[in-house]
C-alpha positions as CSV (number, residue, x, y, z in Angstrom):
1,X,-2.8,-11.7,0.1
2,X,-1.1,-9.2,2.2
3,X,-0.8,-5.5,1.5
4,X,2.1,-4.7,-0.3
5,X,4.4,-1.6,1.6
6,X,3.9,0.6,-1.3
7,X,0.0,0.1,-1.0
8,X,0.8,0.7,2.8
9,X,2.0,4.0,2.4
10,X,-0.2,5.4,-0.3
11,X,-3.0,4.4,3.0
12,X,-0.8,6.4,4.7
13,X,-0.7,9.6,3.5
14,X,-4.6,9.8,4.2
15,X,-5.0,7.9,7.5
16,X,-1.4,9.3,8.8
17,X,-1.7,7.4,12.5
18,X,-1.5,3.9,10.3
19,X,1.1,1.4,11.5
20,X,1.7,-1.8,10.8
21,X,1.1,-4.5,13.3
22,X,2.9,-7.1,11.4
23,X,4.9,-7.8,8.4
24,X,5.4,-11.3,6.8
25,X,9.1,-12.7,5.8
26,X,8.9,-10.3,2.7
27,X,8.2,-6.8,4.3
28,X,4.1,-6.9,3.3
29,X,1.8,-5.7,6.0
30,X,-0.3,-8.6,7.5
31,X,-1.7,-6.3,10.5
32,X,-2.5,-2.7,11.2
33,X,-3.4,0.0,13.7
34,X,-5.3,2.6,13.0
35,X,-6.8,5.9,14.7
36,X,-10.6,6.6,13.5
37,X,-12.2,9.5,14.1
38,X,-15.9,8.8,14.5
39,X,-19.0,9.8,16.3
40,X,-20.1,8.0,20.5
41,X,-23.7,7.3,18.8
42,X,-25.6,6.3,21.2
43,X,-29.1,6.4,21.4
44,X,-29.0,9.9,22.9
45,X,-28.8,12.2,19.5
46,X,-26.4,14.9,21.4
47,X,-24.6,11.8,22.2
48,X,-24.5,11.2,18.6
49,X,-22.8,14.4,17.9
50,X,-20.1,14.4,19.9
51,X,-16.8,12.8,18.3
52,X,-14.6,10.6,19.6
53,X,-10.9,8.4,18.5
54,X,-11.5,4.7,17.8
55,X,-8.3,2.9,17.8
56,X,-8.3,0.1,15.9
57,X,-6.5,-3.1,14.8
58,X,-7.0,-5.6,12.3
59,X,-5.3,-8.3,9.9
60,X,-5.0,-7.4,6.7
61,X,-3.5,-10.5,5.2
62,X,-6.7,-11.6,3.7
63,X,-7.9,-8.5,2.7
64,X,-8.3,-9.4,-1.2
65,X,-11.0,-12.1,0.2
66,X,-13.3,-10.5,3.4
67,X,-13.6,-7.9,5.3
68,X,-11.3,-8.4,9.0
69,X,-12.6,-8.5,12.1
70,X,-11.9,-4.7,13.1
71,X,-10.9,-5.2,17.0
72,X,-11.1,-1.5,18.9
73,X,-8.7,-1.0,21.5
74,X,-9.3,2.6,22.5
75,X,-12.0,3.5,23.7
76,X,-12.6,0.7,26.2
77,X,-15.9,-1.4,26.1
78,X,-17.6,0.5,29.0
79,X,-16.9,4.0,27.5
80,X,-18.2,3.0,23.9
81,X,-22.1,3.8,23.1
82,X,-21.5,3.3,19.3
83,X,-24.7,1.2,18.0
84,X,-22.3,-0.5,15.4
85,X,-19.4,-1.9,17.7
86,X,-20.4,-5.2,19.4
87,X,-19.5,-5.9,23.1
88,X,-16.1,-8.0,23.5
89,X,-17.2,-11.8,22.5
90,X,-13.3,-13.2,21.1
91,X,-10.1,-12.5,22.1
92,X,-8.2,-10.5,20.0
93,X,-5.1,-12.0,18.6
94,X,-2.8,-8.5,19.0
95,X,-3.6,-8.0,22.5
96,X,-4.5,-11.4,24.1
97,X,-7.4,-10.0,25.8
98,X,-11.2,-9.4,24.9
99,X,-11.9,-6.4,22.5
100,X,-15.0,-5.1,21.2
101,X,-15.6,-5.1,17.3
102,X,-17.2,-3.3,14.4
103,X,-20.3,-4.5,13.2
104,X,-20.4,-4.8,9.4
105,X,-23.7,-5.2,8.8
106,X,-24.3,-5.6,4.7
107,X,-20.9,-3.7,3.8
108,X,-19.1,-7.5,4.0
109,X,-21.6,-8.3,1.2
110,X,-20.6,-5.2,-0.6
111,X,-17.2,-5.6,0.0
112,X,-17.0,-8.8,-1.9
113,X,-18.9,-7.5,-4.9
114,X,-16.3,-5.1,-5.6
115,X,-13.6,-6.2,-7.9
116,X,-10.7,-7.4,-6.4
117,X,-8.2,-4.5,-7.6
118,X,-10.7,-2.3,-5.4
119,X,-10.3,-3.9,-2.0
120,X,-7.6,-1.9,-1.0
121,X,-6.5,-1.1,2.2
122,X,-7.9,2.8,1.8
123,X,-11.1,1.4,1.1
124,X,-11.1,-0.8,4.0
125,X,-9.8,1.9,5.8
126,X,-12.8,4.3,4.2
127,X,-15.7,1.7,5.2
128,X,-14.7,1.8,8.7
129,X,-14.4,5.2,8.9
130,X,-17.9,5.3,7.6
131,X,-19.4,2.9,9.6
132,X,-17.6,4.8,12.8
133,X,-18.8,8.3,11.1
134,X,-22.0,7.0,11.7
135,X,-24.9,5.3,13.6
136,X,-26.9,2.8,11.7
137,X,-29.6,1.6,13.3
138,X,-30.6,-1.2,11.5
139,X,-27.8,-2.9,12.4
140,X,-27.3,-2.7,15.9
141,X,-24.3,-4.2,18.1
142,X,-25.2,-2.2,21.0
């Protein structure tokens, strides 16, 4: 199920660079871009302090079930140190081209056993932010 405009905008007014990628025929969002704020963490821990802007797209038309594959576009593969973003394996369907992607690690498990009501696009929005906020290294991509 896709996320419904007014559920769009309530995401909006706390992750204010949201935009919809796509809509289906009746105006719900199917696809989104997104600015994170997070941290480069890399092994270095001054490395790990430093912040950086993830840019970052995903389909959000079967966000009731799973978690998306969160694609970043900005910063490119070479630049990123972040432990939980894995190198560029698929392409990604918005751009054509090969993106890196967030590794979920157990949060995909989580994220199904939260009721359904709760799998919003905020909270999706939240756990990435988290997982970009931070470097967890027991669940390395990098």
């Amino acid at each position: 199920m896709a996320v419904t405009p007014a559920e769009f905008l309530g995401a909006k007014g706390h992750y204010l660079s949201l935009e919809p990628l796509l809509t289906d025929q009746d105006g719900w969002i199917t696809a989104i871009a997104v600015t994170l704020e997070g941290i480069n963490g890399g092994e270095n821990g001054r490395r790990r302090s430093t912040r950086t802007n993830y840019r970052m797209l995903a389909s959000v038309k079967d966000l009731r079930a799973t978690l998306p594959v969160a694609w970043i576009a900005v910063p490119q593969d070479g630049s990123i140190e972040h432990v939980n973003i894995f190198h560029p394996r698929d392409i990604c369907p918005f751009v054509g081209t090969k993106l890196p992607y967030i590794c979920w690690g157990t949060s995909e498990s989580a994220w199904r056993a939260v009721a359904v009501e709760n799998r919003t696009l905020t909270n999706f929005l939240e756990a990435a932010r988290q997982i970009l906020a931070h470097a967890n290294f027991d669940s390395r991509a990098r």
